[in-house]
VOVEX-589246 format. One record per residue (C-alpha): x negated, z negated, y negated; residue number from 1; residue in three letters. Coordinates in nm, 4 decimals. Example, Ala and Ser with C-alpha at 12.3 -4.5 7.8 and 13.67 -1.06 7.14 Angstrom:
BEGIN
+----------+----------+----------+-----+-----+
:        u :        w :        v :   n : res :
+----------+----------+----------+-----+-----+
:  -1.2300 :  -0.7800 :   0.4500 :   1 : ALA :
:  -1.3670 :  -0.7140 :   0.1060 :   2 : SER :
+----------+----------+----------+-----+-----+
END
This chain:
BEGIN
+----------+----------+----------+-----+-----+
:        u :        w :        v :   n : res :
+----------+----------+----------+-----+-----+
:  -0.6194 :  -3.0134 :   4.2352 :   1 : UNK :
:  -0.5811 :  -2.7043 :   4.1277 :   2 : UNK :
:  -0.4073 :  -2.7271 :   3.8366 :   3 : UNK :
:  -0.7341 :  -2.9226 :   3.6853 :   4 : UNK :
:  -0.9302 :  -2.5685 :   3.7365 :   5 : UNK :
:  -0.6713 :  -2.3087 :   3.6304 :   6 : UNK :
:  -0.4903 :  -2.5178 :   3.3539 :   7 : UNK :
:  -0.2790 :  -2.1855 :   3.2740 :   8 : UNK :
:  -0.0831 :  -2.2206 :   3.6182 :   9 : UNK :
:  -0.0110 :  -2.6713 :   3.6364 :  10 : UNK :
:   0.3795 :  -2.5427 :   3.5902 :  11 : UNK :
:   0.4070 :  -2.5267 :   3.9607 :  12 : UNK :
:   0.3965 :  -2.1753 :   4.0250 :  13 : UNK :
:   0.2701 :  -2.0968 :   4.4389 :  14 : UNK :
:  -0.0651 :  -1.9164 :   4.4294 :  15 : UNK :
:  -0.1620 :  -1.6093 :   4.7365 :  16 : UNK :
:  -0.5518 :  -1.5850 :   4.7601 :  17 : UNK :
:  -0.7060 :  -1.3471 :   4.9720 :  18 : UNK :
:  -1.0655 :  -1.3496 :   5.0672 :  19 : UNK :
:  -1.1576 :  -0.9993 :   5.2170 :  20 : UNK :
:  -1.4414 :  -0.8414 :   5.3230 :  21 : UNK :
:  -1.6679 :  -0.6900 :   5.5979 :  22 : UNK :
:  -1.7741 :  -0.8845 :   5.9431 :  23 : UNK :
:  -2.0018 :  -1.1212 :   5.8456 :  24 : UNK :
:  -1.9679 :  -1.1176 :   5.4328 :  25 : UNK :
:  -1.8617 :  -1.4698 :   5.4537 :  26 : UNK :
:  -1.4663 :  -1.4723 :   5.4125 :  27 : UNK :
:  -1.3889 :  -1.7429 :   5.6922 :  28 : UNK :
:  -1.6687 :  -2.0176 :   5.4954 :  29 : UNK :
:  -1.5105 :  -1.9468 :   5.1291 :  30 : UNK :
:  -1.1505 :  -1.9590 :   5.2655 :  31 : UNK :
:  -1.2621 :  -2.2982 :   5.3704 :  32 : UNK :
:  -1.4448 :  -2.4106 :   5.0762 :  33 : UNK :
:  -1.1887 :  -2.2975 :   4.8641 :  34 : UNK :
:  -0.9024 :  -2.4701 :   5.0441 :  35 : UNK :
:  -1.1453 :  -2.8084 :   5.0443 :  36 : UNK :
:  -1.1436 :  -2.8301 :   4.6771 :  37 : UNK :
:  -0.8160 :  -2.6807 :   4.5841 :  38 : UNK :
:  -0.5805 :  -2.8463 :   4.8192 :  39 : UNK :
:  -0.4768 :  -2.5052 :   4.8970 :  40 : UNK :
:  -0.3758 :  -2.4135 :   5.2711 :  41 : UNK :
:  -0.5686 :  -2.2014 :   5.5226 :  42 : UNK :
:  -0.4557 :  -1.9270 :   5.7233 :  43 : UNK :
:  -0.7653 :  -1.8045 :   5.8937 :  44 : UNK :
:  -0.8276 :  -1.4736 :   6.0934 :  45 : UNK :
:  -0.7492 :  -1.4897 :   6.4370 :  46 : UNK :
:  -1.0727 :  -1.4779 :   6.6181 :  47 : UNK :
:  -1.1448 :  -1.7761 :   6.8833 :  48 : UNK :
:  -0.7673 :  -1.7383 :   7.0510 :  49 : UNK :
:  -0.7530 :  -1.3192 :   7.0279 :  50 : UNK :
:  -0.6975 :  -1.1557 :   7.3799 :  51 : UNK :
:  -0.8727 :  -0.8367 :   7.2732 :  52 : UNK :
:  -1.1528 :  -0.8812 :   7.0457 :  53 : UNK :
:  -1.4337 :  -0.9551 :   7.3395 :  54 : UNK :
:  -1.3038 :  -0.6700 :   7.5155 :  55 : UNK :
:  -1.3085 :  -0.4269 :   7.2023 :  56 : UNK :
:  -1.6645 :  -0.4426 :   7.1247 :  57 : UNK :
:  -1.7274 :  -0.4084 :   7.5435 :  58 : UNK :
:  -1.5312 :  -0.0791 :   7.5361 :  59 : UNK :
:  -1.3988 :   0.0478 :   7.1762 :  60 : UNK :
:  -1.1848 :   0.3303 :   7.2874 :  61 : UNK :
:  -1.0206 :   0.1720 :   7.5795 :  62 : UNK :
:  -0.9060 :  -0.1852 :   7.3351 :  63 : UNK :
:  -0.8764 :  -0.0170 :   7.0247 :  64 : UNK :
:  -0.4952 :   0.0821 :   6.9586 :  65 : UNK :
:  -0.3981 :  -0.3114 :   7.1538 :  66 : UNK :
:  -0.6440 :  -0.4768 :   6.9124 :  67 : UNK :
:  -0.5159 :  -0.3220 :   6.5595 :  68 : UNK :
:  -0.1520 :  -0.3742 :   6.7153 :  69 : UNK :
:  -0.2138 :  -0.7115 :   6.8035 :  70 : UNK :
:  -0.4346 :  -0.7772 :   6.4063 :  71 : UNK :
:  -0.1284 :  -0.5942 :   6.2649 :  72 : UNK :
:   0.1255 :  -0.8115 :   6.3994 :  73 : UNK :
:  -0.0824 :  -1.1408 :   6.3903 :  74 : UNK :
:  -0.1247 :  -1.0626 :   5.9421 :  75 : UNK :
:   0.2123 :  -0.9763 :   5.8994 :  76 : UNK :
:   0.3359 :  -1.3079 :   6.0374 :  77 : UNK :
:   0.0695 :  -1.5043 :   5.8821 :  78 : UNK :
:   0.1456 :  -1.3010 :   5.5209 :  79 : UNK :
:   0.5302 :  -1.4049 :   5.5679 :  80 : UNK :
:   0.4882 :  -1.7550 :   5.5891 :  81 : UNK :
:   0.2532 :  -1.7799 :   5.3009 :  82 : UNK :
:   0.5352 :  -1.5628 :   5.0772 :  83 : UNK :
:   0.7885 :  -1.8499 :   5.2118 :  84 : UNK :
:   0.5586 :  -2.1251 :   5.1595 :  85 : UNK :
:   0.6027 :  -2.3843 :   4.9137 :  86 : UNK :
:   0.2234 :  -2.4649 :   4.8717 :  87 : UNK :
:  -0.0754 :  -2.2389 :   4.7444 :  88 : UNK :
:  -0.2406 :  -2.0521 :   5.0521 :  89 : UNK :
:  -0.5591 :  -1.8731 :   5.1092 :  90 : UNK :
:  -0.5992 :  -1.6214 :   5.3421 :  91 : UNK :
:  -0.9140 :  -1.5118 :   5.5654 :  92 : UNK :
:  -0.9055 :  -1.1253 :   5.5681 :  93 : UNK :
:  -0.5427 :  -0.9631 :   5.5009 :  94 : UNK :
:  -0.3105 :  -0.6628 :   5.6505 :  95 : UNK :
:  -0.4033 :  -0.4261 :   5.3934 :  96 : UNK :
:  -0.7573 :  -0.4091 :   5.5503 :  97 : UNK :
:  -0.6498 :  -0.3409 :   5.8819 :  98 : UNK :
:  -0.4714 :   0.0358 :   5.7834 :  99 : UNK :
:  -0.7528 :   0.1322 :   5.5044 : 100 : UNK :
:  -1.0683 :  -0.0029 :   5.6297 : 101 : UNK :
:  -1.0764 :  -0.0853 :   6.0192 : 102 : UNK :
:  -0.7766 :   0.1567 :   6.1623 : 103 : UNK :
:  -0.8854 :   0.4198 :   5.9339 : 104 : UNK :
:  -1.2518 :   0.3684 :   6.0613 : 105 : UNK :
:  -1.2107 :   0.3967 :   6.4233 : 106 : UNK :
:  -0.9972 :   0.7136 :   6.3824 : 107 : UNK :
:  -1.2462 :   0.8657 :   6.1758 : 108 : UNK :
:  -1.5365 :   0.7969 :   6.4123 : 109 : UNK :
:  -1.3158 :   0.8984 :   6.7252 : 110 : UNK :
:  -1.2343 :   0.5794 :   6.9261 : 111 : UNK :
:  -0.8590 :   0.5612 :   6.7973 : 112 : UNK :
:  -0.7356 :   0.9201 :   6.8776 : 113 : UNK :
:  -0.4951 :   1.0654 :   6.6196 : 114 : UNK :
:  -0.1405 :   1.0167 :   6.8370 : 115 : UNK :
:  -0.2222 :   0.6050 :   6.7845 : 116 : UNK :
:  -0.3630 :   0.6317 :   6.4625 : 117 : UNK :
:  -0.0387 :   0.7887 :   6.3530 : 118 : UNK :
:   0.1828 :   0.5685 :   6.5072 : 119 : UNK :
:   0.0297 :   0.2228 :   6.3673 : 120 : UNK :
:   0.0555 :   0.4435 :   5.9977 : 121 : UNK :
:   0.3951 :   0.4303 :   6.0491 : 122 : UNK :
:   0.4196 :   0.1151 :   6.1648 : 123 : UNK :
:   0.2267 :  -0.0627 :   5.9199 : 124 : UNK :
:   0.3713 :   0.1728 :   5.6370 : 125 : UNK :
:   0.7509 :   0.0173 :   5.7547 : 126 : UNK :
:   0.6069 :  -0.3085 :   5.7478 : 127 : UNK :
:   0.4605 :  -0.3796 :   5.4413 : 128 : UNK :
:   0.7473 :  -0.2490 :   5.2506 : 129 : UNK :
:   0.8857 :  -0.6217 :   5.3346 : 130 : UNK :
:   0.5657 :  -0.7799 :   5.2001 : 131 : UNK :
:   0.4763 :  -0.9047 :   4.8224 : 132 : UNK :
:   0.0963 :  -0.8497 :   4.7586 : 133 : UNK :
:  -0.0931 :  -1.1978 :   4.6707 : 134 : UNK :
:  -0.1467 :  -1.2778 :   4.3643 : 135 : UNK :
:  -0.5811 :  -1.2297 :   4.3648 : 136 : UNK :
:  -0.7618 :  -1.0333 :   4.6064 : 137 : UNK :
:  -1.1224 :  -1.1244 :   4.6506 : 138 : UNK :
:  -1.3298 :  -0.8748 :   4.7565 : 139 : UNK :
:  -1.6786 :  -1.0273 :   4.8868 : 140 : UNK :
:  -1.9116 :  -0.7311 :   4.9061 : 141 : UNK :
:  -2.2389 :  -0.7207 :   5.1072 : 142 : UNK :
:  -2.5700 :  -0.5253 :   5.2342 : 143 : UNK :
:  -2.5712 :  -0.4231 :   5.5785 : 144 : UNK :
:  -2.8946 :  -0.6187 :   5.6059 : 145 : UNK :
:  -2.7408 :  -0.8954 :   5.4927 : 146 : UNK :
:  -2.4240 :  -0.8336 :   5.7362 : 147 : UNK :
:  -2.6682 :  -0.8410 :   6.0113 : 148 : UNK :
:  -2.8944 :  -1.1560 :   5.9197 : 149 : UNK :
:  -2.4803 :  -1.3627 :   5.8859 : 150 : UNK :
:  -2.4019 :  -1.2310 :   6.2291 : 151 : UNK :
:  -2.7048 :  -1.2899 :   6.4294 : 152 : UNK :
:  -2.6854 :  -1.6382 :   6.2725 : 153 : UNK :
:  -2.3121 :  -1.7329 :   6.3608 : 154 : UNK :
:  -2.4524 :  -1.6005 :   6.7071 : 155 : UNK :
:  -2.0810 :  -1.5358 :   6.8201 : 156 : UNK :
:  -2.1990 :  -1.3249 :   7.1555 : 157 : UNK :
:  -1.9790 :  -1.0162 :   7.1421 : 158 : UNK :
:  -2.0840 :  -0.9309 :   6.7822 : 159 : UNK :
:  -2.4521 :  -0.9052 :   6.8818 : 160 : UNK :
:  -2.3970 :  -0.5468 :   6.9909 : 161 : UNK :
:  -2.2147 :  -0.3907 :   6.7089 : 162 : UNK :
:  -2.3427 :  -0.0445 :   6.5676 : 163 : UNK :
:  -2.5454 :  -0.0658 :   6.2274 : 164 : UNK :
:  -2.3252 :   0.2800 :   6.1819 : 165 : UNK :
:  -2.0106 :   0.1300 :   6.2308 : 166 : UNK :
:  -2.0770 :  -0.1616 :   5.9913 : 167 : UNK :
:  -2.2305 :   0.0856 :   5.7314 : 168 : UNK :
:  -1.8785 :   0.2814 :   5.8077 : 169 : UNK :
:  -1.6849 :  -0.0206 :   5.7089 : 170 : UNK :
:  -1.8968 :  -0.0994 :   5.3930 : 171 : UNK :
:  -1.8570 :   0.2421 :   5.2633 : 172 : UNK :
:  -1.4243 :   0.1937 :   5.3393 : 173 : UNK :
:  -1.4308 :  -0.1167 :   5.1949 : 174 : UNK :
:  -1.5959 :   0.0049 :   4.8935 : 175 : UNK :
:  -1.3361 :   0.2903 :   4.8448 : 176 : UNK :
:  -1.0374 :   0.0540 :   4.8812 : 177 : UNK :
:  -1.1821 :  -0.1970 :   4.6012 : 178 : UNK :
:  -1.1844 :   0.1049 :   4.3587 : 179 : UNK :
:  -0.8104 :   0.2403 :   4.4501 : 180 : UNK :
:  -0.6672 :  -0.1362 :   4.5047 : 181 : UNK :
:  -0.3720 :  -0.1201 :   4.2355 : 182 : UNK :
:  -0.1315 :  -0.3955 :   4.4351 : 183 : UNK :
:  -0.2117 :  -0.6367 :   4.1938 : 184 : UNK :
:  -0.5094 :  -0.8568 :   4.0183 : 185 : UNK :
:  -0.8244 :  -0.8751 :   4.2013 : 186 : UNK :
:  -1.2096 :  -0.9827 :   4.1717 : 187 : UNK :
:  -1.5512 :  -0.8082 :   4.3224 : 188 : UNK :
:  -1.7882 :  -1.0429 :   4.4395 : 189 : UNK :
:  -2.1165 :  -0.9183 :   4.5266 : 190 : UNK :
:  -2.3075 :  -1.1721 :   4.7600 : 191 : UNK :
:  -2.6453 :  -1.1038 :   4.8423 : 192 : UNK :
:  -2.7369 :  -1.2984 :   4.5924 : 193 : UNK :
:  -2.4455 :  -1.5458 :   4.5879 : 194 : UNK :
:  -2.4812 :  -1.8900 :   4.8289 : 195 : UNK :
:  -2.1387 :  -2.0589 :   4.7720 : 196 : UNK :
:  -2.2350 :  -2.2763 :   5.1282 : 197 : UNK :
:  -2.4777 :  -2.4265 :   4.9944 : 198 : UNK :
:  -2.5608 :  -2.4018 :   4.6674 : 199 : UNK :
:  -2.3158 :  -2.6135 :   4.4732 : 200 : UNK :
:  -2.3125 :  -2.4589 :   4.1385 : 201 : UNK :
:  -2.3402 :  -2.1466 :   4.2788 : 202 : UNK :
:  -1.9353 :  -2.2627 :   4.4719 : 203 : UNK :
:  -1.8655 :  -2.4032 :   4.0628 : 204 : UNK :
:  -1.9209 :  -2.0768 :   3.8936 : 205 : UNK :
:  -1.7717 :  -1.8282 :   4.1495 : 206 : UNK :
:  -1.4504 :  -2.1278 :   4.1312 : 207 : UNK :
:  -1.4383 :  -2.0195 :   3.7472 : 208 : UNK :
:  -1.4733 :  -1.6745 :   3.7816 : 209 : UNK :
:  -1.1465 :  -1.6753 :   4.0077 : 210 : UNK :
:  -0.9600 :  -1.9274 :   3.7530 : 211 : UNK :
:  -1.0438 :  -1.6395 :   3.5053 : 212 : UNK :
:  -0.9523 :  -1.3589 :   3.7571 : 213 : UNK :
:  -0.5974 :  -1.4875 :   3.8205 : 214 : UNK :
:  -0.5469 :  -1.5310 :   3.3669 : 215 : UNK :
:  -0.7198 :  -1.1594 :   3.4192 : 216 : UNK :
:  -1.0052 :  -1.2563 :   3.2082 : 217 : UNK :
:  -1.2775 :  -1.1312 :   3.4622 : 218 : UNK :
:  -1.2064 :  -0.8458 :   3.7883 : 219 : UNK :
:  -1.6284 :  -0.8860 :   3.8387 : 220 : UNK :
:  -1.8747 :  -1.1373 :   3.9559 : 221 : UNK :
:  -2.2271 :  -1.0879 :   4.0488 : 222 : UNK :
:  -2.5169 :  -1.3926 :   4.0538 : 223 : UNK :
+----------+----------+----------+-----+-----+
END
């Protein structure tokens, strides 16, 4: 199927696709949609079946260093069987945002203390050296407002007490890393005013703004 919407790329070559983005910008629900009508594959973020996340918003300092460790390993594996897949893949949230938006994050605002934060540099330094960045990253940008209104509506328990601060940290990462990402192509999506769940041609036009993103026609898309 997805040769019919990016004509430039029917001679068989394997397409990488990550959606990132901050907690509730709606990464998991267009790594779905996507893979629905482009017969691509889905490697979503480990959420339902990780042993630390409950326990890291309970007690941030105490789960911290085991949670990135445990995210670190869990997007390496997943981003080395999508390099030595044979089929397109899209990925929910990748390993790059783990070391410049979430790591970097709780260091800054003290609940990763600097012996651990140095150590999983290191560690993630060695290895993405054996990685091969994808070939789009989608960045979905969104209010903190907005954040909020996605995560009280998903109504996953342990998210109901995170900090307005620490998502407003996060935003202002993520924004940083869009403007120094030079790993390859990439497209901002700003979606406040975006609905790709539900509004159909809404899903159509954001589909052709990543068709043009990969033949680097567009690197910007706002509704």
């Amino acid at each position: 199927m997805s040769e019919k919407v990016f004509p430039q790329l029917a001679n068989g070559q394997q397409l990488f696709v990550v959606v990132a983005g901050n907690i509730g910008c709606g990464k998991t629900t267009l790594t779905k949609k996507l893979s629905e009508r482009l017969g691509w594959k889905p490697h979503f973020e480990s959420v339902s079946d990780n042993p630390y996340l409950a326990d890291f918003y309970g007690d941030m300092a105490r789960w911290a260093f085991p949670l990135q460790i445990y995210f670190l390993n869990n997007r390496f594996t997943t981003h080395k069987q999508i390099e030595n897949s044979a089929a397109s893949c899209v990925q929910d949230r990748s390993i790059y945002e783990d070391a410049n938006i979430f790591a970097r994050a709780l260091h800054d605002q003290g609940t990763l203390d600097s012996r651990d934060y140095e150590n999983y540099k290191t560690l993630y330094n060695s290895m993405t050296t054996y990685l091969n960045p994808p070939t789009l990253m989608i960045f979905l940008k969104r209010s903190v407002p907005k954040l909020l209104e996605r995560i009280q509506l998903r109504g996953r328990d342990y998210e109901q007490a995170i900090p307005v601060d620490y998502l407003t940290r996060l935003n202002r990462y993520y924004d940083e890393w869009y403007d120094s990402y030079d790993l390859g192509k990439s497209l901002v999506v700003d979606t406040d005013e975006l609905d790709f769940l539900d509004n159909e041609e809404h899903f159509n036009r954001l589909i052709q703004k990543i068709g043009d993103s990969i033949d680097q026609k567009d690197m910007f898309f706002t509704f």
